[in-house]
Backbone as numpy.savetxt, mean C-alpha at the origin, in Angstrom:
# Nx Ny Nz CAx CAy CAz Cx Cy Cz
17.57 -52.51 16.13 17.10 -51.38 15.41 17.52 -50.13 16.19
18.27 -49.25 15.54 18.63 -47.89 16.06 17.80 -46.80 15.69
17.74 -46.21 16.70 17.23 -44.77 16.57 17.91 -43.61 15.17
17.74 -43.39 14.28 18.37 -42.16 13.63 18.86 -40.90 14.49
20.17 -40.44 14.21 20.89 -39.11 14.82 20.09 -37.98 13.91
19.63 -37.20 14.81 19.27 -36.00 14.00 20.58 -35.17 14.12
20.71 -34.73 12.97 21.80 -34.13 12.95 21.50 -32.50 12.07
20.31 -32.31 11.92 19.93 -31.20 11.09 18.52 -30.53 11.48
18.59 -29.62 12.30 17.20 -29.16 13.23 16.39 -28.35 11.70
15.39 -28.72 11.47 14.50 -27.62 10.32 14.72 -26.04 10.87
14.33 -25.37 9.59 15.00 -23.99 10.09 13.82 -23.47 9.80
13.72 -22.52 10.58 12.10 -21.35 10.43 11.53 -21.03 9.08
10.47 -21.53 8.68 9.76 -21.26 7.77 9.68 -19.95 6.93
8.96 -20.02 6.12 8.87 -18.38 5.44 7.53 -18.40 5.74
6.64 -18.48 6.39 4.96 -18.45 6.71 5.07 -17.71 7.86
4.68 -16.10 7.52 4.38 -15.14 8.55 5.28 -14.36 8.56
6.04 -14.45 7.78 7.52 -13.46 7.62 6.69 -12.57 6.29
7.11 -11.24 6.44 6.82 -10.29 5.51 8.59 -9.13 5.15
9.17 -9.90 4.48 10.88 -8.76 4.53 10.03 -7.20 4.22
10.08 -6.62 4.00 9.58 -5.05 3.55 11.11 -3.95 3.47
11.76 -4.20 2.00 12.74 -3.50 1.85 12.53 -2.29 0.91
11.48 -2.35 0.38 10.94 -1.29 -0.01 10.85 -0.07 -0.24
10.56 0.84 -1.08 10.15 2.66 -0.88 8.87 2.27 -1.94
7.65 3.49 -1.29 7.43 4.51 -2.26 8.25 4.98 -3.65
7.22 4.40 -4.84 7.98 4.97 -5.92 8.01 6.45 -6.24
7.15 7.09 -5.71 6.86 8.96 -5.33 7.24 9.46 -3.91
7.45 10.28 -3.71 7.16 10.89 -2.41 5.48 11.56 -1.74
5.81 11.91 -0.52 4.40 12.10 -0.46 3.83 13.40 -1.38
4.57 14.43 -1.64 3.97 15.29 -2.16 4.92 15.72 -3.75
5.13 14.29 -4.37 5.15 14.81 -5.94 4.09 14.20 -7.05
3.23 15.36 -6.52 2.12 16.02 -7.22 2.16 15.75 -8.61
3.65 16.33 -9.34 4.40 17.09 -10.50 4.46 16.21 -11.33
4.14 14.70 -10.66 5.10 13.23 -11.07 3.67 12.74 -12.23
2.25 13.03 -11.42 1.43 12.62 -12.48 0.08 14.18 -12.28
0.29 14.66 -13.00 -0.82 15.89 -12.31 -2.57 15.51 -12.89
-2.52 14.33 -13.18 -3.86 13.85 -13.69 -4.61 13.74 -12.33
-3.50 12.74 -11.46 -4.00 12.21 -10.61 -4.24 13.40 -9.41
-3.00 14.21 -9.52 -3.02 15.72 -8.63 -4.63 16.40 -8.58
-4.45 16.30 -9.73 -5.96 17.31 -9.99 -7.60 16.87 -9.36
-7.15 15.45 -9.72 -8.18 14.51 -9.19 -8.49 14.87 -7.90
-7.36 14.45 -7.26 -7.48 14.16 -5.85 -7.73 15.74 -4.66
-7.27 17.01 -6.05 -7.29 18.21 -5.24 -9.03 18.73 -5.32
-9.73 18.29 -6.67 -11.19 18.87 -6.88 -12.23 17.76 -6.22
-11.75 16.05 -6.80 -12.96 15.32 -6.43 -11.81 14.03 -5.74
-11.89 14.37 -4.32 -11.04 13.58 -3.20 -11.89 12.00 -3.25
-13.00 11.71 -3.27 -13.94 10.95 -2.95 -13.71 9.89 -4.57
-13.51 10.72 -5.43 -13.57 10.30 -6.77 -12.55 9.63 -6.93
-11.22 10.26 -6.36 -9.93 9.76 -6.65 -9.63 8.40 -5.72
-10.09 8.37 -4.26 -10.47 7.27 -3.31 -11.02 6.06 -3.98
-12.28 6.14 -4.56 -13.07 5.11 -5.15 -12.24 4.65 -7.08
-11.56 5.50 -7.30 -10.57 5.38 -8.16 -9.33 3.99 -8.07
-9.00 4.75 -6.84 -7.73 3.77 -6.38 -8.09 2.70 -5.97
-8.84 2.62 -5.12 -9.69 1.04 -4.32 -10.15 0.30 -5.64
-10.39 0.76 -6.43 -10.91 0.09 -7.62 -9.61 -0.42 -8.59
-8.59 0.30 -9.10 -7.51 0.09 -9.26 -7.03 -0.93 -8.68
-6.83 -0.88 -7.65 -6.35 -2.05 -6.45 -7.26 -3.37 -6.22
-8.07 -2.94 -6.97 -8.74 -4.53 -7.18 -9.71 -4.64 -5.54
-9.91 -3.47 -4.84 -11.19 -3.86 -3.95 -12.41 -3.08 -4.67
-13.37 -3.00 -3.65 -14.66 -2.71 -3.82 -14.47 -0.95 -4.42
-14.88 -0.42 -5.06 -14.51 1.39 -4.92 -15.21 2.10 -3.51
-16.05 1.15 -3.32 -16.97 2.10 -1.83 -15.87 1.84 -0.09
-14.74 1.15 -0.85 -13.78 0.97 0.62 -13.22 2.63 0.81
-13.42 3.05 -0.69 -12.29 4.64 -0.18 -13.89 5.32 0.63
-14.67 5.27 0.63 -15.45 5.86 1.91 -15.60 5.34 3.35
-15.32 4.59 3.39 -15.64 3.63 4.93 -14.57 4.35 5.74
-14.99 4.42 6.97 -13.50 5.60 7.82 -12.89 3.72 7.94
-11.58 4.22 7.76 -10.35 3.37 8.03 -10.21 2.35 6.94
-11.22 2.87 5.83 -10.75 1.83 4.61 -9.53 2.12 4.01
-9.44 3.48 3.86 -7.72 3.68 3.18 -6.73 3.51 4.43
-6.94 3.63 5.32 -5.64 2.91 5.81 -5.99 1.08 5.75
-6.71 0.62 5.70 -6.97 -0.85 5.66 -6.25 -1.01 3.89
-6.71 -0.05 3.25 -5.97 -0.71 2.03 -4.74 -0.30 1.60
-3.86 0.90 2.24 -2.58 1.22 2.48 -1.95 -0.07 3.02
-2.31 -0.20 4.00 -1.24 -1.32 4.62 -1.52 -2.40 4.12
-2.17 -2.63 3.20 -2.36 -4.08 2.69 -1.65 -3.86 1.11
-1.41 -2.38 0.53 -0.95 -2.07 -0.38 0.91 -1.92 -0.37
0.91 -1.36 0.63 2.69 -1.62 1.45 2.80 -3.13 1.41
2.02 -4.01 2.15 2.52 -5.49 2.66 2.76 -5.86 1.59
1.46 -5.72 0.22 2.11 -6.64 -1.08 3.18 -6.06 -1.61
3.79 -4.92 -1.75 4.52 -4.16 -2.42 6.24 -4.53 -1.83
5.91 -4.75 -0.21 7.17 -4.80 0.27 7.56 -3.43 0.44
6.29 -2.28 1.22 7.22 -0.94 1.26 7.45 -1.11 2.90
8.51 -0.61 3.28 8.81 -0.22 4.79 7.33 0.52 5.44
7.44 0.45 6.95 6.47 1.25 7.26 5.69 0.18 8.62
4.32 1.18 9.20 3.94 0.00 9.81 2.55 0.60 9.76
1.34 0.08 10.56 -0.12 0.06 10.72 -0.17 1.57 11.48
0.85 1.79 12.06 0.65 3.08 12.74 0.42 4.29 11.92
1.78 4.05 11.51 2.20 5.09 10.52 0.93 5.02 9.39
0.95 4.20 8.78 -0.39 3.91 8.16 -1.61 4.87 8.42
-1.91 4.60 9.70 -3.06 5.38 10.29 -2.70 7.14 10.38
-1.87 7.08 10.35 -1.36 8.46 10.63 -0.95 9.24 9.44
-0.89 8.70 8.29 -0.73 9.25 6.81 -1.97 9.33 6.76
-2.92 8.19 6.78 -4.10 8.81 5.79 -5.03 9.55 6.96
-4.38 9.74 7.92 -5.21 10.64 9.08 -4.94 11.91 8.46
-3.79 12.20 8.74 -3.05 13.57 8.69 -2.92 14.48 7.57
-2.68 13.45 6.27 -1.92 13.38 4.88 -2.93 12.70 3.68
-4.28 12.86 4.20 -5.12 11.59 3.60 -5.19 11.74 2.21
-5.40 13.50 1.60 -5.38 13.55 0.24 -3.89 13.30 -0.72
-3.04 13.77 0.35 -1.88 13.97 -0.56 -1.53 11.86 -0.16
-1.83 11.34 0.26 -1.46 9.87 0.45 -2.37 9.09 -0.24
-3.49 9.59 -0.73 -4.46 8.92 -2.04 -3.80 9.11 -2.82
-3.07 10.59 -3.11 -2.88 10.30 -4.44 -1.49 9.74 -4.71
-0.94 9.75 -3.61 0.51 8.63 -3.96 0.14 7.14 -3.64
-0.97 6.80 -2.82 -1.68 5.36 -3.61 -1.67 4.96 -4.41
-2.20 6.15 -5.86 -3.06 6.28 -7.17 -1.78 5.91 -7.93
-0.96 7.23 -7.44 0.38 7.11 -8.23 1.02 5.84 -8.54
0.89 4.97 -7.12 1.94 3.47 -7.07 1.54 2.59 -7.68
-0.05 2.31 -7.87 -0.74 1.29 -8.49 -0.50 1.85 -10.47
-0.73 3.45 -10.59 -0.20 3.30 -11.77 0.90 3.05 -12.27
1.55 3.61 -11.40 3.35 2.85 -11.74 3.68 1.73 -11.79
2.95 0.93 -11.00 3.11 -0.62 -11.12 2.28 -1.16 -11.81
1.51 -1.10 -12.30 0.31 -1.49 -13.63 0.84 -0.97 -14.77
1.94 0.34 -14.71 2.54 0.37 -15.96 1.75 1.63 -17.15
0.71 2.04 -15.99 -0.05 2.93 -16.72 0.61 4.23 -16.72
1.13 4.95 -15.80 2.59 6.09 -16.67 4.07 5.66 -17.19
């Protein structure tokens, strides 16, 4: 009885790989693109937050928790496949938090098909 020749090593899985070739279907500040959501996010910020989290299929009370919109940014990039990382993440909705809700708002309607 012989041993079998391996002759074919298995090749790295797809479990834990995330490709991210991605964009943003808006930029951060076109406003112009849906001004429903503009308006929203410029009078009732809190409204437009619990808007999107809800949209996105979490709880609406995540857009209040500090670090829920970046917890649901980067979990909104990972499914989407947009470039980017946890940093940057933190640093949009630090810096950029209203004008990056509402290009949240924007992406989930664009991809739900609602503009």
């Amino acid at each position: 009885m012989s041993n079998p020749v391996i002759t074919h090593q298995p090749g790295a899985g797809s479990y834990g790989t995330n490709v991210q070739t991605g964009e943003w279907s808006t930029g951060l500040c076109a406003c112009c693109s849906d001004i429903l959501i503009c308006a929203l996010g410029c009078f009732c910020p809190i409204a437009l937050g619990c808007y999107t989290a809800h949209k996105y299929g979490e709880n609406p009370c995540l857009a209040c928790i500090p670090g829920g919109m970046t917890a649901m940014r980067t979990h909104m990039r990972l499914t989407y496949g947009i470039q980017g990382t946890i940093c940057n993440d933190a640093l949009m909705t630090f810096f950029c938090g209203f004008c990056e809700m509402c290009r949240m708002a924007r992406e989930i309607r664009k991809r739900n098909g609602e503009t």
